[in-house]
C-alpha positions as CSV (number, residue, x, y, z in Angstrom):
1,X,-23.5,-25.4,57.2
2,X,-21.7,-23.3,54.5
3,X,-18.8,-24.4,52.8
4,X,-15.5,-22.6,53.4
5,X,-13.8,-20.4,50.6
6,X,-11.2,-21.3,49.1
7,X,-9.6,-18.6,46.5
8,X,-9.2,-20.7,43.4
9,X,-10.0,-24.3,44.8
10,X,-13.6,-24.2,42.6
11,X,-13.6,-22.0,39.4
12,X,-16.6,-21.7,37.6
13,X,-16.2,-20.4,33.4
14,X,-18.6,-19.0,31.2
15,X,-17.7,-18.2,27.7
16,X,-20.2,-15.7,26.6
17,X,-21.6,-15.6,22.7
18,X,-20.2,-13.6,19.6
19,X,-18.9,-16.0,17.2
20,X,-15.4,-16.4,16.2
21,X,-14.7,-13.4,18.5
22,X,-15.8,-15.4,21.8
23,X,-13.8,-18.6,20.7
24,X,-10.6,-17.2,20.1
25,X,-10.4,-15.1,23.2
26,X,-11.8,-17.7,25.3
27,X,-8.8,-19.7,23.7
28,X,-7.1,-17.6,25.3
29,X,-8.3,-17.5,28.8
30,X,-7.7,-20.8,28.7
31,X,-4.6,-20.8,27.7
32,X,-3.5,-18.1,31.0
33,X,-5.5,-20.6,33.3
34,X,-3.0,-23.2,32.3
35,X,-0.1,-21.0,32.3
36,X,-0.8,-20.1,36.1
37,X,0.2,-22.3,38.7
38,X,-1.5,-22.1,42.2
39,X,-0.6,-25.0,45.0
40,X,1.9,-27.2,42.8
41,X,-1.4,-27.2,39.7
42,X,-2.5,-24.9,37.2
43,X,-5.2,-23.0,37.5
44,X,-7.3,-24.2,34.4
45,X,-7.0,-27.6,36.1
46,X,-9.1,-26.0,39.3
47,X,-12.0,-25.2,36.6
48,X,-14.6,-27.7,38.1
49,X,-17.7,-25.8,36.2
50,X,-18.4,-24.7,32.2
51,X,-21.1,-22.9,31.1
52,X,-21.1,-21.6,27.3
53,X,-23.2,-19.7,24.7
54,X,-22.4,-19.8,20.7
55,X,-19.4,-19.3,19.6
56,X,-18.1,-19.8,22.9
57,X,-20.0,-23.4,23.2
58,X,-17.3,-23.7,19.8
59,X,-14.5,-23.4,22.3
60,X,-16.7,-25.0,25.4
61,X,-17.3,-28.4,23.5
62,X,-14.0,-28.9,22.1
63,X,-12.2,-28.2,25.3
64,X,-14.5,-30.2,27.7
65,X,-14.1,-33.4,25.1
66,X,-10.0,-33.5,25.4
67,X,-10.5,-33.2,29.1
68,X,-13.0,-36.4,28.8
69,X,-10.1,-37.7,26.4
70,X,-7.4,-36.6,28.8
71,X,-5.5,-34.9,26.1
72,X,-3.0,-32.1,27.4
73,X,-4.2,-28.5,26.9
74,X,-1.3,-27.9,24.7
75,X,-2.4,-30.6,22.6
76,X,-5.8,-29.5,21.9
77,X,-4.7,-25.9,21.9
78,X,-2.4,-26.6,18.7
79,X,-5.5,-28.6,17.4
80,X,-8.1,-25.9,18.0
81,X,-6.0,-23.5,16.1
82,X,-4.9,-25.6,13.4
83,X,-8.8,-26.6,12.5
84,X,-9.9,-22.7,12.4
85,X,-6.5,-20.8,11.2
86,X,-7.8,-18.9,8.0
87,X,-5.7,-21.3,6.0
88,X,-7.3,-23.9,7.0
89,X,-11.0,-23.1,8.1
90,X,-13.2,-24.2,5.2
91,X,-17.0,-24.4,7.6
92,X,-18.4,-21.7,5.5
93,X,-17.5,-23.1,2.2
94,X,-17.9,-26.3,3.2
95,X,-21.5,-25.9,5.1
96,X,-22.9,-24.2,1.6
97,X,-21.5,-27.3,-0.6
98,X,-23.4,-29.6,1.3
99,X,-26.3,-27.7,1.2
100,X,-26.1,-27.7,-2.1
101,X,-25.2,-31.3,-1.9
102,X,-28.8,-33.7,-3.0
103,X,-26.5,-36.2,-1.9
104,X,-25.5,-35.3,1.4
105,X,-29.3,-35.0,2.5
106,X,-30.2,-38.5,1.2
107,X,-27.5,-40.0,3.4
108,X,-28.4,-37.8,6.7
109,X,-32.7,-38.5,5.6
110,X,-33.4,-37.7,9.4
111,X,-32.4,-33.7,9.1
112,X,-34.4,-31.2,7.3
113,X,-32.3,-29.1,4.5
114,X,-31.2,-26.0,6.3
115,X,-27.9,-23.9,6.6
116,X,-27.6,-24.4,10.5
117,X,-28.1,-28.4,9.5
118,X,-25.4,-28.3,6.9
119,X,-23.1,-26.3,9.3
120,X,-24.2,-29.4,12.3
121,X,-22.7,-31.6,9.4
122,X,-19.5,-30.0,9.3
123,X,-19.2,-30.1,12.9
124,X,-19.6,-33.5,13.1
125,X,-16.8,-34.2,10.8
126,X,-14.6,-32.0,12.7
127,X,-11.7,-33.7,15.1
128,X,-12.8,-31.4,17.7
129,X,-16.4,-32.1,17.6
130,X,-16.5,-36.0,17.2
131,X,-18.6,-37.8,19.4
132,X,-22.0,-37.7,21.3
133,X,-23.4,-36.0,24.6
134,X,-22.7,-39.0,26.1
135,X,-19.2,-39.0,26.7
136,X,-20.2,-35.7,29.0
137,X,-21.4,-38.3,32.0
138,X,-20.2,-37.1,35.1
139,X,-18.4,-40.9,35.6
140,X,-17.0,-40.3,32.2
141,X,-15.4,-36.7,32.7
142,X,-13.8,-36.4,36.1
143,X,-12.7,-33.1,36.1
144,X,-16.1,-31.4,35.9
145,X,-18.8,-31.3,38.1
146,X,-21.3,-29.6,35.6
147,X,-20.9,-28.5,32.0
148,X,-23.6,-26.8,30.2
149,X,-23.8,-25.4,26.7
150,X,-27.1,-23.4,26.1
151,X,-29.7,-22.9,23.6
152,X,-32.7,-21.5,23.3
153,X,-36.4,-23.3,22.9
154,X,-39.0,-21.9,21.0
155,X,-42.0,-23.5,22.6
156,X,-41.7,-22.0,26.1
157,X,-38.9,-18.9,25.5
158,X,-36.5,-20.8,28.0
159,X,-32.9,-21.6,27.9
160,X,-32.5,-24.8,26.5
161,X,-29.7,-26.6,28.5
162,X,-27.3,-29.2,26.8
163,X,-26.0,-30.5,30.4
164,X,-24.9,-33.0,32.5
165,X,-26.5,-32.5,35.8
166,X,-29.9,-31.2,36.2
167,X,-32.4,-30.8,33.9
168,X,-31.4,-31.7,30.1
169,X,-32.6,-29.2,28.1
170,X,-35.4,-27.0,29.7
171,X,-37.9,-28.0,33.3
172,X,-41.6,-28.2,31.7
173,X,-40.3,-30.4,28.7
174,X,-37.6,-32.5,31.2
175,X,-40.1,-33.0,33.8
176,X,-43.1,-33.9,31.6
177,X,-41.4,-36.6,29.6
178,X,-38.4,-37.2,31.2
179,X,-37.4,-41.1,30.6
180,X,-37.9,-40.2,26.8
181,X,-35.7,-37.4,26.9
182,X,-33.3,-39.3,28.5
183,X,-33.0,-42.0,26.6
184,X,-32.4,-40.1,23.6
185,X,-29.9,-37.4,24.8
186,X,-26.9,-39.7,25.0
187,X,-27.5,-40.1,21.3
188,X,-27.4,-36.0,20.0
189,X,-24.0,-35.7,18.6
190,X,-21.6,-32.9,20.0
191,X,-21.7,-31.6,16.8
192,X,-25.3,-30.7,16.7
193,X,-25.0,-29.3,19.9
194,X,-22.3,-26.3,18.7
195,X,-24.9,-26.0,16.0
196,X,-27.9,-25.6,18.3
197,X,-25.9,-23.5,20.5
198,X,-24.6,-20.9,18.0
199,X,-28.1,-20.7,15.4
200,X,-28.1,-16.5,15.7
201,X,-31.2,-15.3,14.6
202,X,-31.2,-14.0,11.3
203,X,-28.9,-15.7,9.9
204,X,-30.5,-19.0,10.7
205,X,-33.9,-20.7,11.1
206,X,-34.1,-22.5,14.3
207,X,-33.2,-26.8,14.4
208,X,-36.4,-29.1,15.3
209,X,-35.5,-31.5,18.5
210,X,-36.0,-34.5,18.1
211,X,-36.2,-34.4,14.6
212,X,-32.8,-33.0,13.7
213,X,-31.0,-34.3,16.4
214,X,-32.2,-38.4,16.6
215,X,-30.4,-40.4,13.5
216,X,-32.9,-43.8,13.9
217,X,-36.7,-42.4,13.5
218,X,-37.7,-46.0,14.1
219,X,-36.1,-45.4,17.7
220,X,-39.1,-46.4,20.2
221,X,-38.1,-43.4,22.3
222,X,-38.1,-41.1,19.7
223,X,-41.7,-42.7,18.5
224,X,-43.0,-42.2,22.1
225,X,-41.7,-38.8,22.2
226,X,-43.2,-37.6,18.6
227,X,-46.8,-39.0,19.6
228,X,-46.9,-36.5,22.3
229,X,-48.5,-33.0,21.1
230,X,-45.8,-30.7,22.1
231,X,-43.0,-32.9,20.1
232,X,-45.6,-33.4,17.3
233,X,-43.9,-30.7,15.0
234,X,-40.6,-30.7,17.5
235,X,-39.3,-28.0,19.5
236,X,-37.3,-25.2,17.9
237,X,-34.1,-24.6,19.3
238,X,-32.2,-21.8,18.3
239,X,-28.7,-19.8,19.8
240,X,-28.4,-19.9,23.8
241,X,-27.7,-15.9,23.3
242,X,-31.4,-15.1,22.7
243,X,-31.9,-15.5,26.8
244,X,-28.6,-15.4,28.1
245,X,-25.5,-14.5,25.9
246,X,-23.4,-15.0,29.2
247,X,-24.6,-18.6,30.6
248,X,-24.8,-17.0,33.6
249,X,-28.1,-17.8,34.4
250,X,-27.0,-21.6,34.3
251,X,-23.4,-21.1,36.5
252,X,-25.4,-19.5,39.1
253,X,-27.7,-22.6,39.0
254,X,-25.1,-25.3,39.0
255,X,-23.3,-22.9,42.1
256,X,-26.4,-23.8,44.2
257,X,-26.4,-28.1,43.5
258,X,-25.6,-29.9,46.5
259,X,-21.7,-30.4,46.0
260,X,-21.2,-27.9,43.1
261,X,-20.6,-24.8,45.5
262,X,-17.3,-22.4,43.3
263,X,-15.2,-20.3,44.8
264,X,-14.7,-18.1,41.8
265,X,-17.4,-17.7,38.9
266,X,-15.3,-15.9,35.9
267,X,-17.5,-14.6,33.5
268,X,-15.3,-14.3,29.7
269,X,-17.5,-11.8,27.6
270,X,-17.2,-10.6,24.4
271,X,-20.2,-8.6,24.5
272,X,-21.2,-5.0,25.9
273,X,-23.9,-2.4,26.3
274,X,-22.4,-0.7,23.5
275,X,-24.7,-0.5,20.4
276,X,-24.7,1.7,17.2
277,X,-27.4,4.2,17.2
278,X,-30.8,3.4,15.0
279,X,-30.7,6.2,12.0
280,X,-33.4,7.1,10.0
281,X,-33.7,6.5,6.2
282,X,-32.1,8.9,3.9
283,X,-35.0,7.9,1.1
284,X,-36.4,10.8,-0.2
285,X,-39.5,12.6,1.7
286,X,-41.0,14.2,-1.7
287,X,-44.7,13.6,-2.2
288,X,-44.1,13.0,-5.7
289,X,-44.1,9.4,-7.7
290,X,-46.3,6.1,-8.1
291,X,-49.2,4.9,-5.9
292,X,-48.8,1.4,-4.4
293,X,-52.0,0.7,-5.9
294,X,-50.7,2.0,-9.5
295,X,-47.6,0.5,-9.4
296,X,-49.4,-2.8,-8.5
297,X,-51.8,-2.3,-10.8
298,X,-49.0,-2.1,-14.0
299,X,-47.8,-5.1,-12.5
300,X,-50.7,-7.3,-12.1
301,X,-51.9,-5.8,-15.4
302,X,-49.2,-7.9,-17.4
303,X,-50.4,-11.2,-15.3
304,X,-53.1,-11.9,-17.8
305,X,-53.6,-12.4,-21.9
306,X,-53.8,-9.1,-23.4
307,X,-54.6,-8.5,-27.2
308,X,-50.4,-7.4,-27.4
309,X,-49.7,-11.2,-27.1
310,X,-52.3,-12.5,-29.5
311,X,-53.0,-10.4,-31.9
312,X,-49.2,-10.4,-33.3
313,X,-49.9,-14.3,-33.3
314,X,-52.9,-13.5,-35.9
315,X,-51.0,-11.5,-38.2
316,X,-48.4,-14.2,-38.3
317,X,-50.4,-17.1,-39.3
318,X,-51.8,-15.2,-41.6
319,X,-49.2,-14.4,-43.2
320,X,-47.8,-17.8,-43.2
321,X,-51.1,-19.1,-44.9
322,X,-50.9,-16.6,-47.8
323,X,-47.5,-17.2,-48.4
324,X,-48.1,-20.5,-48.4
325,X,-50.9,-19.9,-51.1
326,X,-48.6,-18.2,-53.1
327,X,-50.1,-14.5,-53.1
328,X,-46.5,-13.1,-52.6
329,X,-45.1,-14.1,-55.8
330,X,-45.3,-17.7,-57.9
331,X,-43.7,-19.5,-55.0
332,X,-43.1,-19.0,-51.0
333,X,-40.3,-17.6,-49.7
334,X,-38.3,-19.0,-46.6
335,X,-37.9,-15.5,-45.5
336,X,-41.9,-14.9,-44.5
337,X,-41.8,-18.4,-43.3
338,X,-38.9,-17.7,-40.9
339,X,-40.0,-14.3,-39.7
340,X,-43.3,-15.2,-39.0
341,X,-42.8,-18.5,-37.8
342,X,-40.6,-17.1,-35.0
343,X,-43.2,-14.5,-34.1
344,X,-46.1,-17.2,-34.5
345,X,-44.2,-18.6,-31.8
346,X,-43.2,-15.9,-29.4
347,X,-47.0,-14.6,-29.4
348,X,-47.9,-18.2,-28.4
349,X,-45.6,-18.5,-25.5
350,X,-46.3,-15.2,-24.3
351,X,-50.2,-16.2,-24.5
352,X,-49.7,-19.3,-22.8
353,X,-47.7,-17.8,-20.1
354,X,-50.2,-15.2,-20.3
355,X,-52.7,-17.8,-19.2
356,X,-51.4,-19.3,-16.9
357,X,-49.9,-16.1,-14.7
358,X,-53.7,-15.1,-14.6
359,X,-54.5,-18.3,-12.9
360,X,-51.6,-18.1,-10.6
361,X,-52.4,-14.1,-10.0
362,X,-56.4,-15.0,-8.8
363,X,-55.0,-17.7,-6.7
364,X,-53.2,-15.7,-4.6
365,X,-55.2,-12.9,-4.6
366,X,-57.9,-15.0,-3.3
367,X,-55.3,-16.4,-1.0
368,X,-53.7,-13.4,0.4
369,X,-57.7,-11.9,0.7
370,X,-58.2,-15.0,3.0
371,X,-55.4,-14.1,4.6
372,X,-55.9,-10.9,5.3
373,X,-59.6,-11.2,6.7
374,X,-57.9,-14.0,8.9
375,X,-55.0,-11.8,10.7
376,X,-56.1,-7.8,10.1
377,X,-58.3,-6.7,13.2
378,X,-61.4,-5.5,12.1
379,X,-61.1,-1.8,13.7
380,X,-57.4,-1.3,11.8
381,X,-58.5,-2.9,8.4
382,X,-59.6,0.6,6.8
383,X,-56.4,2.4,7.8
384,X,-54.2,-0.6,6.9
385,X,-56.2,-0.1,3.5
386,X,-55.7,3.5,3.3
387,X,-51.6,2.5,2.7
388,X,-52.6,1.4,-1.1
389,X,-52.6,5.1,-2.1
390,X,-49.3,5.5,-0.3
391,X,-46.4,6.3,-2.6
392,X,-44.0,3.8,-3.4
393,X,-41.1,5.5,-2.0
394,X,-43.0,6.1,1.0
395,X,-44.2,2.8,1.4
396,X,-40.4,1.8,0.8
397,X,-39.1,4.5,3.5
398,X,-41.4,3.4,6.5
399,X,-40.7,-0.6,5.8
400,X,-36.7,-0.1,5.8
401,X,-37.0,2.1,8.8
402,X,-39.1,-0.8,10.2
403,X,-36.9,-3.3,9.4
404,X,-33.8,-1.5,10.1
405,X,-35.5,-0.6,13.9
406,X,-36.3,-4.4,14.5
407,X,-33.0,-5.7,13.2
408,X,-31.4,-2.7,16.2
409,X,-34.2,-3.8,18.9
410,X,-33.5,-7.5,18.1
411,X,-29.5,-7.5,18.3
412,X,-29.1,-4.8,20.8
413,X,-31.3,-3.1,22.8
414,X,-33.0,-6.4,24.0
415,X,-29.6,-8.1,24.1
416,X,-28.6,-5.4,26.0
417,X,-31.0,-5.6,28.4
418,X,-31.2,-9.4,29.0
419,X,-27.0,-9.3,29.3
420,X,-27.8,-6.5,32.5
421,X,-30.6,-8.6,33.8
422,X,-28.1,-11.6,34.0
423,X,-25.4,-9.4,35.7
424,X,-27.7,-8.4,38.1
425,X,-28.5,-11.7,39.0
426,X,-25.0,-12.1,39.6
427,X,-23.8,-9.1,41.5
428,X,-27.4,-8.5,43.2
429,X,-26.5,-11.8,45.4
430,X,-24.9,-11.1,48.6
431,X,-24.0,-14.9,48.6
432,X,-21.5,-14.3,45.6
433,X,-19.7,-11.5,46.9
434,X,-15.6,-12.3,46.9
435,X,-16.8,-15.2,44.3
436,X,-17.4,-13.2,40.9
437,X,-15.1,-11.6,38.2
438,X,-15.6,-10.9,34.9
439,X,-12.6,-10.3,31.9
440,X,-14.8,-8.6,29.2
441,X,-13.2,-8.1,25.5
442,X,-13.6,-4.3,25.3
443,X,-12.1,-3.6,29.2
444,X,-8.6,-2.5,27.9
445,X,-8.8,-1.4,24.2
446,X,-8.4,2.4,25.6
447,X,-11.7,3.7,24.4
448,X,-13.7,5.3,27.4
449,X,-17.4,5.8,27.6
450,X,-20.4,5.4,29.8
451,X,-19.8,2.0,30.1
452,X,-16.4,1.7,31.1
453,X,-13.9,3.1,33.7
454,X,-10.4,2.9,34.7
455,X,-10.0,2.0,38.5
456,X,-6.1,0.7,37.8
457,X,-5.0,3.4,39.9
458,X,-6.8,2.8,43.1
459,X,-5.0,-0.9,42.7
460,X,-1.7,0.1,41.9
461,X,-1.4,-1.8,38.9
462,X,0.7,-0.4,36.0
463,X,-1.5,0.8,33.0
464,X,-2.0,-1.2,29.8
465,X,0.4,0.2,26.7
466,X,-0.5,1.5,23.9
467,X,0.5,-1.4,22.0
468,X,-1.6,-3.7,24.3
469,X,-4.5,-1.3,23.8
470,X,-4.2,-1.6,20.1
471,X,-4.4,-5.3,19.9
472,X,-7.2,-5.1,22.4
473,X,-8.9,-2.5,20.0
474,X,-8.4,-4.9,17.0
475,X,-9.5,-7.6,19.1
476,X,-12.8,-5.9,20.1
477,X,-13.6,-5.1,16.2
478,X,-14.4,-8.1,14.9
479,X,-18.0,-8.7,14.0
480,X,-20.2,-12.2,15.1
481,X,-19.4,-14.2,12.7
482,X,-18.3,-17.8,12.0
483,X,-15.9,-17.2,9.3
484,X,-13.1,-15.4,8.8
485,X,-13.0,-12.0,6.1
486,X,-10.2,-10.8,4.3
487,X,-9.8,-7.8,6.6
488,X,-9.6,-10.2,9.6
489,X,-6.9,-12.2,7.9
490,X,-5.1,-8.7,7.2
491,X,-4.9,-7.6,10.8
492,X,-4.0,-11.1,12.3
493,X,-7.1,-10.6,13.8
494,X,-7.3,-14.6,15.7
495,X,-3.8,-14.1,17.4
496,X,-4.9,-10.7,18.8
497,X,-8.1,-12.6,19.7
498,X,-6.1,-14.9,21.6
499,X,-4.0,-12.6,23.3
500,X,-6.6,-10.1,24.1
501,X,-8.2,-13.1,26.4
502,X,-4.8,-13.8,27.7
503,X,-4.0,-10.3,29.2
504,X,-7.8,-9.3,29.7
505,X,-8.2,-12.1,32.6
506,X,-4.4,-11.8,33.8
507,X,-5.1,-7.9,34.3
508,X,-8.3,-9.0,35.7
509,X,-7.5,-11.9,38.2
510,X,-4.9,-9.4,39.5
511,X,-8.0,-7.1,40.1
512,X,-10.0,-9.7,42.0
513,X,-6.6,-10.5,43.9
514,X,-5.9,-7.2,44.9
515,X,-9.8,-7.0,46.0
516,X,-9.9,-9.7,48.2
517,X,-6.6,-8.6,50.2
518,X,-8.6,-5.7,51.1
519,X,-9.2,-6.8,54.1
520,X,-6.4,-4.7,55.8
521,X,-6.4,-1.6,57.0
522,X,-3.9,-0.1,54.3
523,X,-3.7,-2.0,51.0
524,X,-1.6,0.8,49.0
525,X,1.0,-0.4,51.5
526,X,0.3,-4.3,50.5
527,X,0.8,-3.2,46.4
528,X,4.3,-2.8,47.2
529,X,4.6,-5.9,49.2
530,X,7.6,-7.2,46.9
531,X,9.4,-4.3,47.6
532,X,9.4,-2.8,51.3
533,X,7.0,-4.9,53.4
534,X,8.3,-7.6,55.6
535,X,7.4,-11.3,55.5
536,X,5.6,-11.2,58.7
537,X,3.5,-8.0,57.7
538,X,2.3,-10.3,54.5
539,X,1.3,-13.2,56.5
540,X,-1.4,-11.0,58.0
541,X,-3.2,-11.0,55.1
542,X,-6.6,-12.1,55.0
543,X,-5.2,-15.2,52.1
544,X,-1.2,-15.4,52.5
545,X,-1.4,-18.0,50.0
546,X,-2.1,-16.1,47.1
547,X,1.1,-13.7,47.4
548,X,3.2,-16.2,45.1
549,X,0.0,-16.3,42.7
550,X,0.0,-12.5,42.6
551,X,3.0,-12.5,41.9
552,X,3.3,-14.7,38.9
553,X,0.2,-12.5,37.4
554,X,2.2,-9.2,38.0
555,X,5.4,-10.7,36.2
556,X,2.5,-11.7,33.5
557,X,1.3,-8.1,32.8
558,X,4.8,-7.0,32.5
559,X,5.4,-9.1,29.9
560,X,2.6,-8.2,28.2
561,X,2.7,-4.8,28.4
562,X,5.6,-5.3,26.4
563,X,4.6,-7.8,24.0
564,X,1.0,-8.4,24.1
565,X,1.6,-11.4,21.9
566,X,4.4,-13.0,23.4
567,X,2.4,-16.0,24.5
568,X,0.6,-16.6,21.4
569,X,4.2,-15.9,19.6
570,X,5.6,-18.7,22.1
């Protein structure tokens, strides 16, 4: 039998990925959804479901462990945004002093030197972030009936779920060794979890579970679990974003669990199909300059002892022996003794370094020969050869174009096209309709394209201001990072973060408001329901109840229309 809907009895949140970008607006949302009231509570206190992704797992964690220590939002609001105000954030500094740190990795012997390890560290020591998975339980956090923050795995390409119903961390590895995994879960530190959560690729190598993650190696679990070949070298996890920068994937999944039906999944992203298009080099085309295999060759041909080093060496001892015999004059002079002493000695070190470059040189030539007859396919090996006798700016043109095309397919076009996989899955499914809504970043910063379009008129609801399309637009400009840059400091760029999320999903819940009133025959009537309409005309609507709720959103947008940052102001 299918459950009934309720408008806002269930919510379900994901906070998509993007760095400081998706914390700050999610910070936001959050901060509307407590400002709401719906049925004598807030709305934020209806949220019964999180999912998260990178930097909004940042916001995520931190928010779901002062529900589990019953802490009022406004409390951890004020905390959240005293830990990361610019004057105050120091993760970047202080995640490259303790990499630097010998000291810091000879007290925390279980993790492998790494930035995304040194940046797990200063999670760890963050307010915000203190504690372990455990204190996610379901019997120790009431409010919730699932969270989830998600990674990726490198072993099978899956999303790697840090949750507390279901499968912890992905099905094959759960499944296969499951009372390992769960006795050691309880143990991974919240901390490592952001970490795991927000390791973009690029800028970070991947964490090992259960290596990274498990302080006490000697832990018979964690023995158990490295004696199995899978967990031998550990399992690569790396940011949730690489297969679903949304969570999605995982709300639609805790949706379907006995008991964990929503009755509104609000999707916060800070993402879009936007992407800057892949130019080609501007290196020269000419035909003229060095061979690779001449330029090499100059190279390699210092890599050895050549008569230049030793020879010198010659002349200078013997001139040190005949001054020493006196043949200069009736004594020696400390001049010749100096001069040539010094190039006695330069024509040695350059010989012995000489030497020894040779050795290293055939090393690795042999090496990358090996090497190269291991990995080169047969039938490609003489055109792959034919590239010596390239030109070096050539060789240098087609290997940025490379690199600068893989960098474009790996950040957007197959971002891109996992985020539209994941929103079909959500708007595909007939059972979802009337329980979906997204508030995406870029929605009201005024800059049409393809991707967007303005349907505020068939809604009747008054259009954003210019001044709320501005702060949207500085909003929407801020790059993935974890840190904050001097320009972002300049344009108060984490208040207009904030208040972007605060008038995106007010703008937006008024949307999915107005959409599920439709159910009357003539809803531009209904949009001026607090002027004209009678009381009895409203109670004909398909959900009465949310006319007050309306209501309070509409009074919202005004305000922000006028001053988009009134609320972080207040």
């Amino acid at each position: 039998m299918t459950e009934k809907f309720k408008p806002f009895h269930k919510i379900g949140l994901c906070f998509s990925g993007g760095g400081y970008r998706a914390t700050f607006y999610g910070l936001g949302v959050l901060a509307v959804l407590d400002k709401i009231e719906f049925q004598e509570k807030s709305l934020l206190e209806a949220v019964k479901s999180i999912s998260s992704v990178s930097g909004g797992t940042l916001l995520a964690a931190a928010y779901t462990r002062s529900v589990q220590k019953n802490q009022p939002f406004s409390d951890f609001y004020q905390k959240l945004y005293a830990t990361f105000e610019p004057s105050n954030d120091q993760l970047l500094e202080n995640a490259t002093k303790k990499l630097k740190d010998d000291q810091v990795w000879k007290k925390n012997a279980y993790k492998r030197r790494s930035v995304i390890n040194a940046f797990a560290l200063c999670y760890q020591e963050m307010e915000v972030f203190e504690g372990t998975f455990e204190m996610f339980h379901k019997d120790h956090i009431k409010q919730f009936d699932t969270v989830c923050f998600n990674a990726t795995d490198f072993t099978y390409g899956l999303t790697y779920r840090f949750q507390n119903r279901g499968d912890f961390g992905n099905g094959p590895l759960y499944k296969s060794y499951r009372s390992q995994i769960k006795a050691l879960k309880d143990q991974i530190e919240i901390g490592d979890i952001v970490a795991s959560s927000s390791c973009f690729p690029i800028g970070f190598a991947p964490l090992v579970f259960p290596d990274d993650y498990i302080k006490d190696h000697n832990n018979s679990s964690y023995q158990q679990l490295k004696s199995y070949e899978v967990f031998k070298d550990g399992v690569g996890l790396m940011d949730g974003g690489i297969a679903d920068n949304q969570g999605i994937g995982s709300m639609v999944l805790a949706d379907k669990r006995k008991g964990g039906r929503l009755d509104l999944i609000l999707i916060n992203d800070v993402g879009g199909n936007q992407m800057p298009a892949w130019e080609p080099s501007h290196e020269s085309h000419s035909a003229a300059g060095v061979s690779l295999t001449d330029a090499v060759s100059k190279v390699l041909d210092y890599l050895k002892v050549r008569a230049l080093y030793w020879i010198p060496g010659l002349i200078a001892l013997l001139m040190l022996i005949l001054n020493n015999m006196h043949v200069f004059g009736e004594r020696s002079y400390a001049s010749i003794y100096i001069v040539f002493g010094v190039l006695l000695g330069a024509s040695i070190l350059a010989t012995m370094i000489g030497l020894i470059a040779s050795v290293v040189k055939n090393t690795y030539l042999q090496k990358i020969a090996v090497l190269f007859e291991k990995n080169v396919p047969k039938p490609i090996e003489d055109d792959i050869l034919r590239l010596k006798n390239l030109k070096v700016s050539l060789i240098k043109r087609m290997l940025a174009e490379r690199m600068s095309s893989a960098f474009t397919m790996i950040n957007y076009v197959f971002m891109n096209q996992i985020r539209r996989l994941n929103y079909d899955l959500l708007y595909s499914s007939s059972k979802l309709k009337h329980r979906r809504a997204t508030a995406m970043i870029y929605e009201l910063d005024g800059q049409r394209n393809s991707y967007t379009r303005n349907d505020d008129d068939k809604v009747a609801i008054p259009p954003p201001s210019k001044l709320l399309q501005d702060v949207a637009l500085t909003a929407t400009q801020m790059p993935t990072t974890l840190w904050w840059s001097e320009e972002d400091i300049k344009v108060n760029r984490m208040n207009k973060l904030i208040a972007c999320g605060q008038f995106t999903v007010c703008h937006n819940l008024l949307k999915y408001i107005i959409e599920l009133q439709k159910g009357t025959e003539d809803r531009s009537e209904i949009d001026e329901m607090f002027g004209r309409m009678a009381k009895e005309s409203l109670e004909e609507l398909p959900f009465p109840e949310l006319i007050p709720l309306e209501q309070q959103l509409r009074e919202l947008w005004s305000k922000f229309n006028e001053n988009p940052l009134w609320m972080v102001e207040e």
